[in-house]
C-alpha positions in Angstrom: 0.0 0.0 0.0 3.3 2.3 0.4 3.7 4.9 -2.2 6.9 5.3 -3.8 9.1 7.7 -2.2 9.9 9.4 -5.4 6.5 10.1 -5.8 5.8 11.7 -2.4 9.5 13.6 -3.2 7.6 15.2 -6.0 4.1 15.6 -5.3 5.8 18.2 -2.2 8.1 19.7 -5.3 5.3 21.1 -6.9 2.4 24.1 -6.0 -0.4 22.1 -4.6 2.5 20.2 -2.3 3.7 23.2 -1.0 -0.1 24.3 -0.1 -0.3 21.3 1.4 2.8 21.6 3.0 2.1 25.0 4.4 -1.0 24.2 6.0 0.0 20.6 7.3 2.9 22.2 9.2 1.1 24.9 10.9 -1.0 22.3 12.5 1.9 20.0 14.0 3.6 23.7 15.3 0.3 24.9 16.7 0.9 21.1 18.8 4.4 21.1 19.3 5.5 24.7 20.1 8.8 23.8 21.7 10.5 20.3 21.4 14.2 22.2 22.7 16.4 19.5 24.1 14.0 17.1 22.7 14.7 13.5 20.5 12.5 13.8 17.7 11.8 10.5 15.7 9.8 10.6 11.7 8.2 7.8 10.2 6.7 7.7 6.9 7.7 10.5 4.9 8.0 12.8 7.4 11.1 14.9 6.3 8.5 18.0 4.6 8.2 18.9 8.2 10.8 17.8 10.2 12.7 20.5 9.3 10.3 23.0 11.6 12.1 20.9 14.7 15.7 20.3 13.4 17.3 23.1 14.8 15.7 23.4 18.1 15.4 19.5 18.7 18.3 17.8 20.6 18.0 15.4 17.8 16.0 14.8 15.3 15.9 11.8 12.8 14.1 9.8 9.5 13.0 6.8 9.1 11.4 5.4 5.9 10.2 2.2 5.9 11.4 -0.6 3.5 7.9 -0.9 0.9 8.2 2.9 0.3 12.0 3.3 0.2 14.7 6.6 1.2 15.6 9.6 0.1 18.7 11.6 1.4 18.2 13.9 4.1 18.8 16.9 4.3 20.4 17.3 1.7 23.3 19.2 2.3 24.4 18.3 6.1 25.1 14.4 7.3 22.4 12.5 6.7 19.6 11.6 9.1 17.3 9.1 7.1 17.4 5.2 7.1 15.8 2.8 5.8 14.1 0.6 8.1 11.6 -2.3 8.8 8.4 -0.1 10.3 8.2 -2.7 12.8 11.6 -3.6 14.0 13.3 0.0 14.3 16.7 -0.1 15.2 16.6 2.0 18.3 16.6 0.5 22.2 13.4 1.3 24.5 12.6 4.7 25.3 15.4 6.3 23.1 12.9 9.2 21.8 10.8 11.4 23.1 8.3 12.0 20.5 7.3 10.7 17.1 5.7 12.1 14.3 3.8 10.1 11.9 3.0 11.2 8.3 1.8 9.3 5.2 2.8 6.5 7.5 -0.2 4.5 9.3 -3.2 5.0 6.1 0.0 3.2 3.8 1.0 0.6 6.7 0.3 -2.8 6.0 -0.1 -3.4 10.2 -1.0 0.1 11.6 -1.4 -2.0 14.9 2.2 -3.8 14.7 3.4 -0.1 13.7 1.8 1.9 16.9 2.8 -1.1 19.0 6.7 -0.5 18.1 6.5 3.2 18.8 4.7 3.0 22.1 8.5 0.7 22.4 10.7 3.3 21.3 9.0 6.2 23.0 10.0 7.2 27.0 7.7 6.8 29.4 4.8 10.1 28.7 6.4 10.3 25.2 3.9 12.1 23.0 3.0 10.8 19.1 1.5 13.2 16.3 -0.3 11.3 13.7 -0.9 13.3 10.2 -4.1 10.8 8.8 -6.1 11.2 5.7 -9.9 12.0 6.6 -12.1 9.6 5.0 -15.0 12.6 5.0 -12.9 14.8 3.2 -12.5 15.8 -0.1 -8.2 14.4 -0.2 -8.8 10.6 0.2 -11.4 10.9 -2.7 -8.6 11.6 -5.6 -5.8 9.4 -5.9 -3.4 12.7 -7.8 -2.1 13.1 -4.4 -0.6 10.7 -1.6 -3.4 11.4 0.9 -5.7 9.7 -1.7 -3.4 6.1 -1.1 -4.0 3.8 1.6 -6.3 3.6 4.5 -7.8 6.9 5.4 -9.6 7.1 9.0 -12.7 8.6 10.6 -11.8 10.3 13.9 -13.5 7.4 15.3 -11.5 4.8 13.4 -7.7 6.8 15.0 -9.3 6.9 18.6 -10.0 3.3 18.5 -6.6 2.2 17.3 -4.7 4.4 19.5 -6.3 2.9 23.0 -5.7 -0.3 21.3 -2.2 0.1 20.7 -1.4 2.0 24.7 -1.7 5.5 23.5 -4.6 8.0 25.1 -5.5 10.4 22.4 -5.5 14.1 23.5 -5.0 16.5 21.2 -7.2 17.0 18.0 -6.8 19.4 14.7 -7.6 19.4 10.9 -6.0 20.2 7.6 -6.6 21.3 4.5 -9.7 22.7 3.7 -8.9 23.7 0.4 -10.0 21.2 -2.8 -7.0 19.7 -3.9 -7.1 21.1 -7.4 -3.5 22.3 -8.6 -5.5 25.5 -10.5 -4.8 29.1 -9.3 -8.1 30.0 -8.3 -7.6 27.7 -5.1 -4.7 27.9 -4.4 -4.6 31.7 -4.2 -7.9 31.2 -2.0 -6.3 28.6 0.0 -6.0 31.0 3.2 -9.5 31.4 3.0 -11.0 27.8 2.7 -8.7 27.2 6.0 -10.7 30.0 7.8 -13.7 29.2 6.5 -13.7 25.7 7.4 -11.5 26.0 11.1 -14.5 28.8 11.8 -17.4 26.5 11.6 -15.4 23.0 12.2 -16.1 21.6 8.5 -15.9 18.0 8.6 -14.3 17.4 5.1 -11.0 18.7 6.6 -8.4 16.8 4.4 -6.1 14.9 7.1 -6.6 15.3 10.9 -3.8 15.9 12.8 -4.2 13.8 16.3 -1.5 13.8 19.3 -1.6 11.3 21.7 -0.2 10.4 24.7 1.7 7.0 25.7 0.4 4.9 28.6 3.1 4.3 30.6 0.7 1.7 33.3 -0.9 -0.5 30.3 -3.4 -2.8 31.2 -1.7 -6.8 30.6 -3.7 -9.5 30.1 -3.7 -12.3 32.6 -1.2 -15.6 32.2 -2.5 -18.5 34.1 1.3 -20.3 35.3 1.1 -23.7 33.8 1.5 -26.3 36.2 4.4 -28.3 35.6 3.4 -32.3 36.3 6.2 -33.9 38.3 5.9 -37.6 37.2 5.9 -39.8 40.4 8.9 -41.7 41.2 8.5 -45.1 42.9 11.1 -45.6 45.6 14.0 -48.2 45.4 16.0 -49.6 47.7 19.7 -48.5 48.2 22.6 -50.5 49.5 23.9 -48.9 52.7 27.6 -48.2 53.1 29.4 -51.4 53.5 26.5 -53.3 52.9 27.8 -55.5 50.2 30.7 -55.7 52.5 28.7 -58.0 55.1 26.8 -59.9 52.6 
């Protein structure tokens, strides 16, 4: 279900990208205002916006997962993008702090499997910010961009998988208003249609943009021991010292 990452590269290259973009990024800033000292982790194709975090973050890396594949970045400093499995990252336990997620869980094969490895890799309160197609809105409809690929979600649908997966959603906002038609006439009204429709909460927002929490006291379920079965063991007789001695 992955897009290609050359694709994604050059859907953000061109005018309705940068719209998207724009918007998209305003949204994780309005939730994550200051991430100083912070270890930032991306998954998906996260890199459009990691760059709002890379100078203030006390890290900050990319990871692209194997079915989609890697691009460098950034481009002109050492590089900070792997290639990885999206369910066996190559980080210990709690080695980050908080994760975004974009054009990651609607293209994961195992959304579940996925949110299960990041509640590993994130310390104990970390924080996750999931970018998701809407399935209401107008983006998941048309396949000419990559939030029209994969599984999108109702809000719903993301509450329901994040308590399943140990994360307690709380934090909710929307994206992307505006049709996504490449022509002038909306883009250069693009401002508006995000006004308009963050006024009167419009629910054929493009993606929502959820933040949860990780639940550090998850609820386990219960493991009867099994009993191990001793076989019986019939007593024999043993030859006292010297025994044979007196025989």
């Amino acid at each position: 279900m992955s897009m290609d990452v050359v694709d994604l590269r050059d859907f953000y290259a061109h005018r309705l990208g940068v719209v998207a973009r724009r918007f998209i990024g305003r949204g994780i800033r309005s939730r994550w205002s200051d991430t100083a000292g912070l270890r930032l982790l991306g998954i998906g194709y996260a890199t459009p916006y990691l760059g709002l975090f890379r100078e203030e973050a006390e890290r900050c890396l990319a990871m692209m997962p194997a079915a989609q594949g890697v691009v460098r970045w950034p481009s002109t400093r050492p590089a900070l993008a792997a290639l990885v499995e999206e369910t066996e990252l190559p980080l210990s336990d709690a080695a980050v702090d908080r994760v975004l997620l974009v054009h990651s869980l609607e293209m994961s094969d195992d959304p579940a499997a996925l949110l299960r490895e990041v509640w590993r890799v994130l310390t104990g309160g970390g924080r996750l910010l999931a970018v998701v197609p809407n399935r209401r809105g107008l983006w998941a409809r048309m396949d000419t961009t990559p939030f029209g690929h994969g599984r999108p979600y109702s809000r719903a649908q993301i509450t329901q998988l994040l308590r399943e997966t140990w994360f307690t959603p709380n934090g909710w906002g929307e994206a992307l208003y505006v049709p996504p038609a490449a022509r002038g006439w909306f883009l250069r009204s693009a401002v508006a249609w995000e006004r308009a429709g963050a006024t009167i909460s419009a629910p054929f927002a493009g993606v929502h943009i959820v933040e949860a929490t990780k639940q550090v006291y998850r609820a386990l379920p219960e493991r009867r021991e099994k009993r191990r079965i001793v076989p019986a063991l019939k007593p024999v007789l043993a030859p006292s010292p010297g025994g044979a001695a007196r025989a």
